[in-house]
LOTIZA-789057 format. One line per 2 residues: number of its first residue (from 1); for each residue x, y, z of C-alpha. Coordinates in Angstrom, 2 decimals, always signed. Layout:
BEGIN
NUM	X:Y:Z | ...
END
This chain:
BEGIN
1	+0.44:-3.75:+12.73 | +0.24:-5.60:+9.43
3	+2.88:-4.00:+6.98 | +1.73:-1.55:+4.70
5	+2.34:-1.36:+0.57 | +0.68:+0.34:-2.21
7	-1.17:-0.31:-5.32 | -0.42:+2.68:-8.23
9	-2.30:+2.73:-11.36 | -0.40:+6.05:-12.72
11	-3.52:+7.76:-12.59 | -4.55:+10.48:-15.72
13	-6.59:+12.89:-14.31 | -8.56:+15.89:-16.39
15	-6.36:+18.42:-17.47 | -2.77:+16.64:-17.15
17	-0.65:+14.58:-19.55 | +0.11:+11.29:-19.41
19	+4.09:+12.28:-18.51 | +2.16:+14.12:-15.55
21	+1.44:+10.58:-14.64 | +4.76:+9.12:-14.55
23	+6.47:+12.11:-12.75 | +3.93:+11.37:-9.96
25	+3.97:+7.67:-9.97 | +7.99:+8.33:-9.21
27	+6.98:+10.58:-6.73 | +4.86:+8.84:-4.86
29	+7.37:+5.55:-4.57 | +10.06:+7.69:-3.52
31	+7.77:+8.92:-0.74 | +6.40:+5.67:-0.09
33	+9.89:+4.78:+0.28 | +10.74:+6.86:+2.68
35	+7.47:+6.34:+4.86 | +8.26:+2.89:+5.02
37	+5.74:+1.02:+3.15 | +6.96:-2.54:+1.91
39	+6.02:-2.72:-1.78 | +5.51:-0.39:-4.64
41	+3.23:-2.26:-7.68 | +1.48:-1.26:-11.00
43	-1.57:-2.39:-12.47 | -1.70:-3.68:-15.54
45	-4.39:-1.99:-17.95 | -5.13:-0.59:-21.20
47	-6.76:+1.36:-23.58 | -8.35:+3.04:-20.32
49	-7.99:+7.26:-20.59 | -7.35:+7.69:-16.97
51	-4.51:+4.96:-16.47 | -0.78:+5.65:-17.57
53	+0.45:+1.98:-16.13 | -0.43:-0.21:-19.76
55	+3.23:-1.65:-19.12 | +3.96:-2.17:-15.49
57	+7.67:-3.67:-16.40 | +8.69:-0.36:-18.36
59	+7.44:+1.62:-15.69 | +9.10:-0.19:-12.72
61	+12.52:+0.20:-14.64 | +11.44:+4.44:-13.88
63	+10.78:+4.06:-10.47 | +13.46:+1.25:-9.76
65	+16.03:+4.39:-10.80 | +14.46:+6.98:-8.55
67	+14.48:+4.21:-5.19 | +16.97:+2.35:-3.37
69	+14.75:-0.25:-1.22 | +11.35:-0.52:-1.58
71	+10.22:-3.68:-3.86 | +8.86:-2.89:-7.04
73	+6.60:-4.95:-8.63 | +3.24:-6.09:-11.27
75	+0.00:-5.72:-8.86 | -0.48:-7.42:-11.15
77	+0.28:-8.67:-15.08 | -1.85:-9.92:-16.73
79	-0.24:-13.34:-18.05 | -3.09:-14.31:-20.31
81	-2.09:-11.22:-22.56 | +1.44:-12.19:-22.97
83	+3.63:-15.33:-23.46 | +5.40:-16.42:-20.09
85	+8.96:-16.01:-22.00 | +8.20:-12.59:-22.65
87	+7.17:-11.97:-19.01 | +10.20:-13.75:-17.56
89	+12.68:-11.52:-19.76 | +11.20:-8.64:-18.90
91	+11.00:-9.45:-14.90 | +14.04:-11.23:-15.48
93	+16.10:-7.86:-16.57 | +14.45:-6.03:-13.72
95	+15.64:-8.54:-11.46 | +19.38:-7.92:-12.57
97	+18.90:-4.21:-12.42 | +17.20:-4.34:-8.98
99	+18.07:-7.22:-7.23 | +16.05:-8.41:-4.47
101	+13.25:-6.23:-5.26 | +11.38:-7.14:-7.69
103	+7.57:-8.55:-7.06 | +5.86:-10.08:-9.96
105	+2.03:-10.36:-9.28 | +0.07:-12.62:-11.88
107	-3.39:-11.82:-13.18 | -6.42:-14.26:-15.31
109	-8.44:-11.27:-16.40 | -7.41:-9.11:-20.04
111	-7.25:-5.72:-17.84 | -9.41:-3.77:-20.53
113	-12.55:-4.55:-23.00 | -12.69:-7.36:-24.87
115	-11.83:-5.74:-28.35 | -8.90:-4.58:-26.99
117	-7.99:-8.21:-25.02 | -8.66:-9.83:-28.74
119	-5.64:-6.86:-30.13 | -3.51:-7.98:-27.00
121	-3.78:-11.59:-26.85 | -2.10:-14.35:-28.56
123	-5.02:-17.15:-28.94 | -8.09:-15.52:-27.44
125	-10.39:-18.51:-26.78 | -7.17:-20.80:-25.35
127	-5.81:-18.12:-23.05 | -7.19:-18.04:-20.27
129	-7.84:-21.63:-20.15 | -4.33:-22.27:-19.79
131	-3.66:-19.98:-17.08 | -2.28:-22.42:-14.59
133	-0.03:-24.31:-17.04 | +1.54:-20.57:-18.03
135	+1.93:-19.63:-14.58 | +4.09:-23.22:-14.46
137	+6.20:-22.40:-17.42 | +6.82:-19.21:-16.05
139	+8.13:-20.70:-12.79 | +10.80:-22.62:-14.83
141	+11.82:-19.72:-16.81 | +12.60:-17.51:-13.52
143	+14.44:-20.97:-12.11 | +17.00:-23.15:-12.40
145	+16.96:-24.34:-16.08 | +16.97:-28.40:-16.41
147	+19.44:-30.46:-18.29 | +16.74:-30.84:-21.18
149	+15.16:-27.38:-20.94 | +14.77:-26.11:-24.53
151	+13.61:-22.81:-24.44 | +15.70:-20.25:-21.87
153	+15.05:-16.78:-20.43 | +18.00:-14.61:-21.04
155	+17.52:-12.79:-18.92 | +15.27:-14.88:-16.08
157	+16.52:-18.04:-15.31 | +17.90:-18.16:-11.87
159	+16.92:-15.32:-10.78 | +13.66:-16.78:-8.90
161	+11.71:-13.49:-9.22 | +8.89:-13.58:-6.27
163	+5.14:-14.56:-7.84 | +2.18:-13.66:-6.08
165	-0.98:-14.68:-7.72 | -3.96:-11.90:-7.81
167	-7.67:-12.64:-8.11 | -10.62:-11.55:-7.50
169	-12.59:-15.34:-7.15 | -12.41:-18.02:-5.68
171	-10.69:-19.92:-8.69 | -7.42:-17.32:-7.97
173	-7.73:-18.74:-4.62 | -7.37:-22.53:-5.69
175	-4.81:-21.69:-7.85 | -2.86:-20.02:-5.59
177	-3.05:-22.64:-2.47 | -2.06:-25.32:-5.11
179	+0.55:-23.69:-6.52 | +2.02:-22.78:-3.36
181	+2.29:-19.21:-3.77 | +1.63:-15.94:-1.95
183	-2.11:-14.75:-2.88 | -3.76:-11.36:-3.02
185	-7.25:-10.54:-3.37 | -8.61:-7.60:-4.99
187	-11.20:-6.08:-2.20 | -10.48:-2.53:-3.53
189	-13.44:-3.35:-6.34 | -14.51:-7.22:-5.74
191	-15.36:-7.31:-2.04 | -18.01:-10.00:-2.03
193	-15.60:-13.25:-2.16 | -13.03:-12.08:-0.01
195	-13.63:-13.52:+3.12 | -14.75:-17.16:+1.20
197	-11.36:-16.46:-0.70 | -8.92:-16.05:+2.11
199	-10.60:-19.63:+3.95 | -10.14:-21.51:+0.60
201	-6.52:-20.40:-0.15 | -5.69:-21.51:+3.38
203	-7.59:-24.58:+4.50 | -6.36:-25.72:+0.46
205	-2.46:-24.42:+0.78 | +0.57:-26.92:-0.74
207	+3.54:-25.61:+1.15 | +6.07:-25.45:-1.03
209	+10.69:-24.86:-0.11 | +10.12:-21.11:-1.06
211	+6.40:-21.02:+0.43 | +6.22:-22.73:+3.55
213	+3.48:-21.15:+5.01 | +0.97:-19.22:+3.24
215	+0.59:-15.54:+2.83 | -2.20:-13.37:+2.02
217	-2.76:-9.83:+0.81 | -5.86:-7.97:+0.34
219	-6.50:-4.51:-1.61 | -8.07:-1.23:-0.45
221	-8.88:+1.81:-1.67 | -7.88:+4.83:+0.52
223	-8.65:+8.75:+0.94 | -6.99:+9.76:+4.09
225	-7.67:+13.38:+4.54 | -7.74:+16.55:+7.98
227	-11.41:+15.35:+7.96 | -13.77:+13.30:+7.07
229	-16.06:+15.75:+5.45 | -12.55:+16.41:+3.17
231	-11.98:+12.75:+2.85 | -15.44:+12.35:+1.64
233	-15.42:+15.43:-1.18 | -12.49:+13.81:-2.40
235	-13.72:+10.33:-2.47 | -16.23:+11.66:-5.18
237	-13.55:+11.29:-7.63 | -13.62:+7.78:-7.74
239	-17.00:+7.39:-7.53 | -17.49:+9.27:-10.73
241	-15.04:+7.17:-12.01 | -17.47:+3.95:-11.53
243	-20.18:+5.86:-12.79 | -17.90:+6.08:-15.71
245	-16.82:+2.32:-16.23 | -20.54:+1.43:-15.99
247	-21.65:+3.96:-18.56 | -18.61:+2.55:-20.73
249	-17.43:+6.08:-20.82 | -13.86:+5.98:-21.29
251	-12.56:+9.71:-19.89 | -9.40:+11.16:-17.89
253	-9.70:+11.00:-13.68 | -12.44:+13.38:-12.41
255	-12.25:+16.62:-10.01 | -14.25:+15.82:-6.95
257	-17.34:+17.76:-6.76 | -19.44:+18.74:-3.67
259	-22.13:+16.53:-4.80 | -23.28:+13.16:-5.88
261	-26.91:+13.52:-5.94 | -27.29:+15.13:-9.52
263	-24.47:+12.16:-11.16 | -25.70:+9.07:-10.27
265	-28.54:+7.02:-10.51 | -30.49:+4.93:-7.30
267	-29.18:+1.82:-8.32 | -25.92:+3.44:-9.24
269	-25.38:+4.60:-6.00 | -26.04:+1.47:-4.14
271	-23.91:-0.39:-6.80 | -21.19:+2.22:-6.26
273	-21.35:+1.57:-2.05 | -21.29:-1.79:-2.41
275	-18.48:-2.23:-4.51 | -16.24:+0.06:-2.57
277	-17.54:-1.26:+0.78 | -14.15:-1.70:+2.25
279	-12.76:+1.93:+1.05 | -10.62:+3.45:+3.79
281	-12.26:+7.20:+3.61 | -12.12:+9.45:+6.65
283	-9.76:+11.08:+8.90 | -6.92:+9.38:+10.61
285	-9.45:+8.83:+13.81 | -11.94:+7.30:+11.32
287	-9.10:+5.72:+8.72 | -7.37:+3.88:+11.75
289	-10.58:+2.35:+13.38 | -11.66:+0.56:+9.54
291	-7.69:-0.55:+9.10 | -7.92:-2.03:+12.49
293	-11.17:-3.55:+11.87 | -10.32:-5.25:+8.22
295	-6.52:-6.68:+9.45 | -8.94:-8.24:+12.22
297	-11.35:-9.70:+10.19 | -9.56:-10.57:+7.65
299	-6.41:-11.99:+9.28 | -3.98:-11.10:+5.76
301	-0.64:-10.37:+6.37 | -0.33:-7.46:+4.31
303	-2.05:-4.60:+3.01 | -1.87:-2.92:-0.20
305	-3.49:+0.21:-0.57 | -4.48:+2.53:-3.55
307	-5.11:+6.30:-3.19 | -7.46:+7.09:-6.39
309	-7.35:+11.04:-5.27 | -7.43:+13.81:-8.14
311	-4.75:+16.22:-6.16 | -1.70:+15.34:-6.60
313	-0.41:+16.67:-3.44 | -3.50:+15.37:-1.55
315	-2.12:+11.81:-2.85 | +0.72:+12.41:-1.31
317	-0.63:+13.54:+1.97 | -3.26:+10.53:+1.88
319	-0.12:+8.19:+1.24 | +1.85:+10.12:+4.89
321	-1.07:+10.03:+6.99 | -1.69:+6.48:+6.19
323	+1.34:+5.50:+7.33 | +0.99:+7.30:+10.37
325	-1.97:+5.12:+11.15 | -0.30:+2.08:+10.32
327	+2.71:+3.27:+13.32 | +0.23:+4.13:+16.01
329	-1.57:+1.13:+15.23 | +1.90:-0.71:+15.76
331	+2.58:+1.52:+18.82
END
């Protein structure tokens, strides 16, 4: 079976602080860890009331303290918010402190509202639009400095930190194949493009010395429970949390309630479904059937998973009994 990593946002849920947050985040890559999943990354996002992970490279210094092996890295940043030097020092000392395991996944959207983007950004109308000429200088900075190379990354250069590129669209994809690089696509809450995605970024790919062949990832949500009636209460957290981003209210990580019905809205509801189409929610039974069925259609090499549960312990139980899938799937 395809390996197995997982995508943390830190989550704030009602009633706990954002230090809360952080002690689980630690948690959870220790046990990740020691369940044998392959990656450990953060999301990059902000001014949002239910996500602690605003900066993934201050974070991964944390959990790069409390683990020994598991790679540690951005799922993703987002590099129109920043200036690649600032990136590449920050990756660049991770790199040094953890070496050989650190990931750094590259993002094109702000990761928040627009008022906030304008606060983060440097040139607002220009950033984006120079996404693929950033991602290049940021390549250089993590490299081998030339003989004429002006500006250096102290730390950074030579330490050739891993990029992945992220997307959601079938630009990410282009970029990606062109660039050479490792690409993964954000099912968990854009599944319409994924499949168009995937074909583009391979029929397209430039191998490249460090990229030979190319390598995809794709993102799903999971809620792994005893049953599926359990997986299913606890899915409702999440849901409310759409319900939520489309209302533009801006609140901690809901309790799951017994039901929907009285929340949301027809169209909500179908908007809601479709979104999270490809959410992993069910027993192990259930949970192992839709793995098997997305590595299959799909064909990605890896799979990073999120677990957007309220209990903390659940989490934690969602994160073992999806790794027991993942080994009788392999068995």
């Amino acid at each position: 079976m395809i390996p197995l990593s997982i995508l943390d946002l830190s989550p704030i849920t009602e009633g706990s602080s954002i230090s809360d947050s952080f002690a689980q985040s630690r948690l959870m890559a220790q046990q990740a860890e020691a369940k044998g999943y392959k990656r450990f990354w953060l999301a990059e996002h902000h001014g949002m009331s239910n996500v602690a992970s605003s900066s993934p490279a201050v974070l991964l210094s944390h959990l790069g303290a409390a683990t020994s092996t598991i790679r540690l890295g951005s799922g993703g940043v987002m590099l129109p918010n920043h200036s690649p030097l600032i990136i590449a020092e920050q990756f660049g000392t991770l790199a040094e402190l953890y070496p050989n395991r650190i990931d750094l996944g590259l993002g094109r959207a702000p990761g928040t509202d627009m008022q906030t983007a304008r606060a983060l950004r440097r040139n607002m109308n220009a950033a984006a639009d120079q996404y693929p000429d950033d991602v290049r200088e940021l390549q250089q900075l993590l490299g081998k400095p030339t003989s004429n190379q002006k500006v250096i990354a102290v730390p950074g250069r030579n330490t050739q930190v891993p990029i992945w590129m992220l997307g959601s669209s079938l630009y990410s994809a282009q970029v990606a194949a062109e660039f050479g690089l490792p690409y993964s696509f954000a099912s968990h809450f854009a599944p319409d493009q994924l499949i168009q995605a995937l074909t583009v970024y391979r029929r397209h790919y430039r191998p490249t010395e460090e990229n030979p062949v190319p390598r995809t990832m794709a993102g799903v949500m999971a809620v792994v429970a005893q049953t599926d009636e359990e997986a299913a209460h606890l899915f409702t957290s999440v849901q409310q949390q759409f319900i939520n981003l489309r209302r533009g209210n801006n609140v901690p990580f809901a309790k799951p309630v017994e039901s929907m019905d009285a929340l949301w809205s027809a169209s909500e509801k179908h908007m809601i479904h479709h979104t999270l189409q490809y959410a992993f929610v069910g027993s192990k039974a259930s949970v192992k059937f839709k793995m098997k069925s997305f590595a299959e259609k799909t064909g990605i090499d890896e799979l990073i998973v999120s677990f957007p549960i309220f209990d903390a312990q659940k989490r934690l139980q969602a994160l073992a009994l999806m790794a027991e899938v993942r080994d009788e799937l392999s068995a």
